[in-house]
C-alpha positions as CSV (number, residue, x, y, z in Angstrom):
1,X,57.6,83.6,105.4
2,X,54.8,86.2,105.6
3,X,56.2,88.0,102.5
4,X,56.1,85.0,100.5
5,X,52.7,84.1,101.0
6,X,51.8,88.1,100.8
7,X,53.9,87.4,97.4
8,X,51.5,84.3,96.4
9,X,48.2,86.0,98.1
10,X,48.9,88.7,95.9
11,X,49.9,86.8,92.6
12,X,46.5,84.4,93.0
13,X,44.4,88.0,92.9
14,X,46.3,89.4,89.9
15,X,45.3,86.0,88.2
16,X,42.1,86.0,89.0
17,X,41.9,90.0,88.1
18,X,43.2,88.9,84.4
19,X,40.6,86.0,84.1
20,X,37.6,88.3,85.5
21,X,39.2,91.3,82.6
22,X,38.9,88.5,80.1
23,X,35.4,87.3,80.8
24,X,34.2,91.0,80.5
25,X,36.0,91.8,77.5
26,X,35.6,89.1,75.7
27,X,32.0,90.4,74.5
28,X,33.4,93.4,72.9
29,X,36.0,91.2,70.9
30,X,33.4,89.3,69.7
31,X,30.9,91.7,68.6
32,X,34.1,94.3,67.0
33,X,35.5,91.2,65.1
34,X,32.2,90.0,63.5
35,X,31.2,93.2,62.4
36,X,33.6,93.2,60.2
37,X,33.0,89.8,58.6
38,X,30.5,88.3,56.3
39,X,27.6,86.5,57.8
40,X,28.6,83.2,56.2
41,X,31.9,83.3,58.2
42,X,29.9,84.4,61.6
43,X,28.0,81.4,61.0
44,X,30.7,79.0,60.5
45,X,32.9,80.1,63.4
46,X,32.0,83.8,65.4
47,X,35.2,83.8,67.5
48,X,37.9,83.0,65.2
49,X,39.7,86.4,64.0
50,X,39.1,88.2,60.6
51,X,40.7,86.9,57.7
52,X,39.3,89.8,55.6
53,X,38.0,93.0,56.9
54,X,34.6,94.4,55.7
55,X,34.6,97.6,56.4
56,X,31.6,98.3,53.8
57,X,29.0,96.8,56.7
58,X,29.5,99.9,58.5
59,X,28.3,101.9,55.6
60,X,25.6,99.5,54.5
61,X,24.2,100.3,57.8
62,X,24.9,103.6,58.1
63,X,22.4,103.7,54.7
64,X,20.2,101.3,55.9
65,X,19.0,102.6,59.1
66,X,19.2,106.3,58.8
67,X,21.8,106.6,61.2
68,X,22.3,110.2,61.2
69,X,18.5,110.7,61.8
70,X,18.0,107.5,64.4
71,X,21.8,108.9,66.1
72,X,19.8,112.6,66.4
73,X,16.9,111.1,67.8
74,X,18.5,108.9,70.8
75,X,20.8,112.2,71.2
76,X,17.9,114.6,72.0
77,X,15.6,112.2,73.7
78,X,18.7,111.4,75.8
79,X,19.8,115.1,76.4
80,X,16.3,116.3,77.3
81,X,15.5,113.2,79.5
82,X,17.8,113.5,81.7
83,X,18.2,117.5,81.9
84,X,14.3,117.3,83.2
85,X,15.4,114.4,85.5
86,X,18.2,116.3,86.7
87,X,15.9,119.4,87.4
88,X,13.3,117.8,88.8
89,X,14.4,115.3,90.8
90,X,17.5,117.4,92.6
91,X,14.6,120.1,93.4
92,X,12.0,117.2,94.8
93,X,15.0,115.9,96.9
94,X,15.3,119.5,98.6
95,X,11.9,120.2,99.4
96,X,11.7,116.4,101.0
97,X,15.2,116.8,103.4
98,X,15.0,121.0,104.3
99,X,11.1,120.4,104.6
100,X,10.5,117.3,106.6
101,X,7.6,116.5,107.4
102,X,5.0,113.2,106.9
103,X,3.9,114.2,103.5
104,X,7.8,114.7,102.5
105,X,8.8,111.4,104.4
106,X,5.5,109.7,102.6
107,X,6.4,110.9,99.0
108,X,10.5,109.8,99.5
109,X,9.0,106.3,100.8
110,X,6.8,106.0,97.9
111,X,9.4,107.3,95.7
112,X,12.1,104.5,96.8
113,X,9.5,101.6,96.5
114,X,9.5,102.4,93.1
115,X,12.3,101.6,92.1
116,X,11.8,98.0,93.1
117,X,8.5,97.6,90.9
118,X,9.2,95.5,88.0
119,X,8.9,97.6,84.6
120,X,7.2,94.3,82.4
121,X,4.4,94.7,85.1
122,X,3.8,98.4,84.2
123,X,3.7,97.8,80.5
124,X,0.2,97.3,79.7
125,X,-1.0,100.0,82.1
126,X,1.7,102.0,80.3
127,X,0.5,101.6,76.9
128,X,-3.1,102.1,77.7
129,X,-2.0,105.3,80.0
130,X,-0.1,106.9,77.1
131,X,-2.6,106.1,74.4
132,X,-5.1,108.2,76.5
133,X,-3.1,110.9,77.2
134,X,-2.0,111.1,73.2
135,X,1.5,110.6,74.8
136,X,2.1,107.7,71.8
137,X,4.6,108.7,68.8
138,X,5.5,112.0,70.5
139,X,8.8,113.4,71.5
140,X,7.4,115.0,74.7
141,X,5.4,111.6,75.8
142,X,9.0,109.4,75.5
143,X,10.8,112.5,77.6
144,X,7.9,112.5,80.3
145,X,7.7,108.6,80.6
146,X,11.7,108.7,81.3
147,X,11.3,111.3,83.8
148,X,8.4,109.5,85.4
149,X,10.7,106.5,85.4
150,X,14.1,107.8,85.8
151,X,13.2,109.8,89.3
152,X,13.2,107.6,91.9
153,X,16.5,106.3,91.8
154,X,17.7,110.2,90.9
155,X,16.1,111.4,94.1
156,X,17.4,108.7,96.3
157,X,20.9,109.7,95.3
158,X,20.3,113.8,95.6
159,X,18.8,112.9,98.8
160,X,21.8,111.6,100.6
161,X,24.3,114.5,98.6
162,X,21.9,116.9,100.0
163,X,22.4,116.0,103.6
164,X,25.9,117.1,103.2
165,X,25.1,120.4,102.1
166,X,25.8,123.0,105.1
167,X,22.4,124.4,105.9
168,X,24.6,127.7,107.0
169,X,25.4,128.9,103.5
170,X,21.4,129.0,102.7
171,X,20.5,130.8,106.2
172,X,23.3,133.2,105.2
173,X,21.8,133.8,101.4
174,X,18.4,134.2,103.2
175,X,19.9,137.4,105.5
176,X,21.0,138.2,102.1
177,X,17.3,139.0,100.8
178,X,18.3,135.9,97.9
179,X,14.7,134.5,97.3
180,X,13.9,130.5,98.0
181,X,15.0,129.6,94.1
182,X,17.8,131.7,94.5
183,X,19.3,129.8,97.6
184,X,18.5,126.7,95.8
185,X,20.6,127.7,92.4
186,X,22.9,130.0,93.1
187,X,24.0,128.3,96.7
188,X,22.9,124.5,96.4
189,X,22.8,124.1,92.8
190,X,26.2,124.5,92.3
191,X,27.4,122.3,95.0
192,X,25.7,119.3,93.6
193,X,27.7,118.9,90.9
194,X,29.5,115.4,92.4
195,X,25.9,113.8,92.1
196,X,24.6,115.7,89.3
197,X,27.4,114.6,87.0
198,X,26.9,110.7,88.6
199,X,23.2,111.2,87.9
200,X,23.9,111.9,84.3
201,X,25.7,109.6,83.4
202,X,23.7,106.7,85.0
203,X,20.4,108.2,83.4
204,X,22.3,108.7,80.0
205,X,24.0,105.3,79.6
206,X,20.1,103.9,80.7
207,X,18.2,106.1,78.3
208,X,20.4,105.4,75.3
209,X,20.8,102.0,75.5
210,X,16.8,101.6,76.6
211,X,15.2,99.8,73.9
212,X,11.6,98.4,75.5
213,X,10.7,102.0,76.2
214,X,10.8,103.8,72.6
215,X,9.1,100.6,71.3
216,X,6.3,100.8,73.6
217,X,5.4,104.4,73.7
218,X,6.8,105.4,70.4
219,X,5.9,102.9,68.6
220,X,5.4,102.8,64.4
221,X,6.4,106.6,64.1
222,X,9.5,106.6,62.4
223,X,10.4,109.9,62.5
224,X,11.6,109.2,66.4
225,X,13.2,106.0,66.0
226,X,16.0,105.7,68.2
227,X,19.6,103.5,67.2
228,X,18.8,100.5,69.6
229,X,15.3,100.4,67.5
230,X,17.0,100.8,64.5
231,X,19.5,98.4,65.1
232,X,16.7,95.7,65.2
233,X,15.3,95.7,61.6
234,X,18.5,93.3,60.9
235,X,16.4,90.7,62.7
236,X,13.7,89.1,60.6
237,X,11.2,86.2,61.4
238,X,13.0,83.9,59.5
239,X,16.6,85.6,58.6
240,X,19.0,87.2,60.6
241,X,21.8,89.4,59.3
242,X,24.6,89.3,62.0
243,X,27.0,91.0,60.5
244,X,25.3,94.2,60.0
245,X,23.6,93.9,63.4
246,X,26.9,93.8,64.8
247,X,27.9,96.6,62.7
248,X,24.7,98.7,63.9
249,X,25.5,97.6,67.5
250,X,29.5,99.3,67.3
251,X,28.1,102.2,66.1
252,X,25.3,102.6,68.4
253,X,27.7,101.9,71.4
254,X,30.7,104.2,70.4
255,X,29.3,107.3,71.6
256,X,27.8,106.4,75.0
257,X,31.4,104.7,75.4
258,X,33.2,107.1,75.0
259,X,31.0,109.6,76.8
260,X,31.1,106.7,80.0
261,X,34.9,106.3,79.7
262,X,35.2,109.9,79.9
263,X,33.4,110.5,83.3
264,X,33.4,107.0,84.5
265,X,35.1,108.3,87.8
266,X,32.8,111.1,88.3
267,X,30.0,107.8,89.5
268,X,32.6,106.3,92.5
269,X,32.9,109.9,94.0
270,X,29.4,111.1,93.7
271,X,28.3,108.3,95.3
272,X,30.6,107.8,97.5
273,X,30.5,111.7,98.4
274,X,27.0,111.6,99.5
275,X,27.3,108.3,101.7
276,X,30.3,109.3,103.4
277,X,28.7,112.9,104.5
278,X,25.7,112.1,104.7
């Protein structure tokens, strides 16, 4: 009797597993099968399969948007983004748990509150901030907003990995005669790598995909546009060209999928690393 109804618990979940797969998925078929059809056959029925496949979308895209030059400039704002965050934040997270003290406890406090302040409330402030600074239409003003942005949540997860870090290993590098920044890169550094690679990816799949951002403090310089930007000039005030959005939007995804698919299980076990021990 109990096996059976383990049998049927069990059969109920994988049901509900498929329908959950199918709900998730089911964006991806849509938006990989229209790019590959003509607009007027979007517009008459999206989810119905390819009769023909246009492959030439991809490479009216590929010539309308500049995507070699828009792909380059989401790569290296992405890449230098989140090396400062990395850097920055993993370093702030040691001072604040091997120094504790009010200021260090203030500064984590006012770090984690944060990350529960609404970005469309910061906009305005934002654009006024970076206009001052001459911040606007620059590579170095996108890469400092990211980091300013992109710390908070980075040091909250160093923080708890930290914790977990024997503070033996850096008394015995001390005896050593190893100076402060070399305890920190030669001894912690290295042990970080669980949350550094989980911090990467999370910043990476955020910063490339970001398209509020770039728009705001980048704005008309087109020499930085990045592929979610680029993606957008198929969307007019009165037409809308959906099938070489969708095209624009397969090509802008593939590589930040494939990089997440890679080291998707990297995020469980850095997480979960610095919860457990700390």
């Amino acid at each position: 009797m109990q096996t059976s109804r383990y049998r049927l618990n069990h059969f109920i979940l994988e049901i509900f597993a498929i329908l959950l797969a199918v709900v998730f998925l089911s964006p991806f078929y849509l938006v990989l099968s229209n790019s590959v059809k003509r607009l007027k056959e979007i517009l008459i029925d999206a989810a119905s399969f390819p009769q023909v496949f246009h492959w030439d979308n991809y490479s009216k895209v590929w010539d309308a948007i500049n995507f070699p030059q828009a792909f380059w400039n989401s790569l290296q704002i992405t890449v230098l983004s989140v090396i400062f965050i990395v850097m920055f934040s993993s370093m702030a997270a040691y001072q604040i748990v091997r120094k504790p003290s009010r200021f260090n406890s203030f500064v984590f406090l006012l770090l984690v509150s944060a990350m529960i302040i609404p970005f469309q409330s910061l906009m305005l402030q934002l654009v006024r901030v970076t206009s001052m600074l001459e911040l606007r239409g620059e590579l170095y003003g996108i890469v400092a907003c990211y980091l300013g942005f992109g710390m908070p949540l980075s040091v909250f997860l160093f923080h708890g990995f930290i914790k977990s870090v024997p503070i033996e290993l850096e008394e015995a590098a001390r005896v050593d005669g190893s100076s402060p920044y070399g305890v920190f890169f030669k001894i912690v550094f290295p042990l970080l790598m669980p949350i550094i690679v989980t911090v990467i990816i999370l910043n990476t799949l955020w910063i490339w995909n970001d398209y509020l951002l770039p728009v705001l403090v980048i704005g008309g310089n087109k020499d930085l546009t990045t592929l979610p930007v680029a993606v957008t000039k198929f969307f007019g005030q009165y037409t809308k060209k959906w099938d070489l959005a969708l095209a624009g939007l397969v090509m802008a995804i593939t590589p930040i999928l494939l990089f997440f698919l890679s080291l998707q299980r990297y995020i469980v076990e850095g997480v979960t690393a610095g919860s457990i021990k700390g």
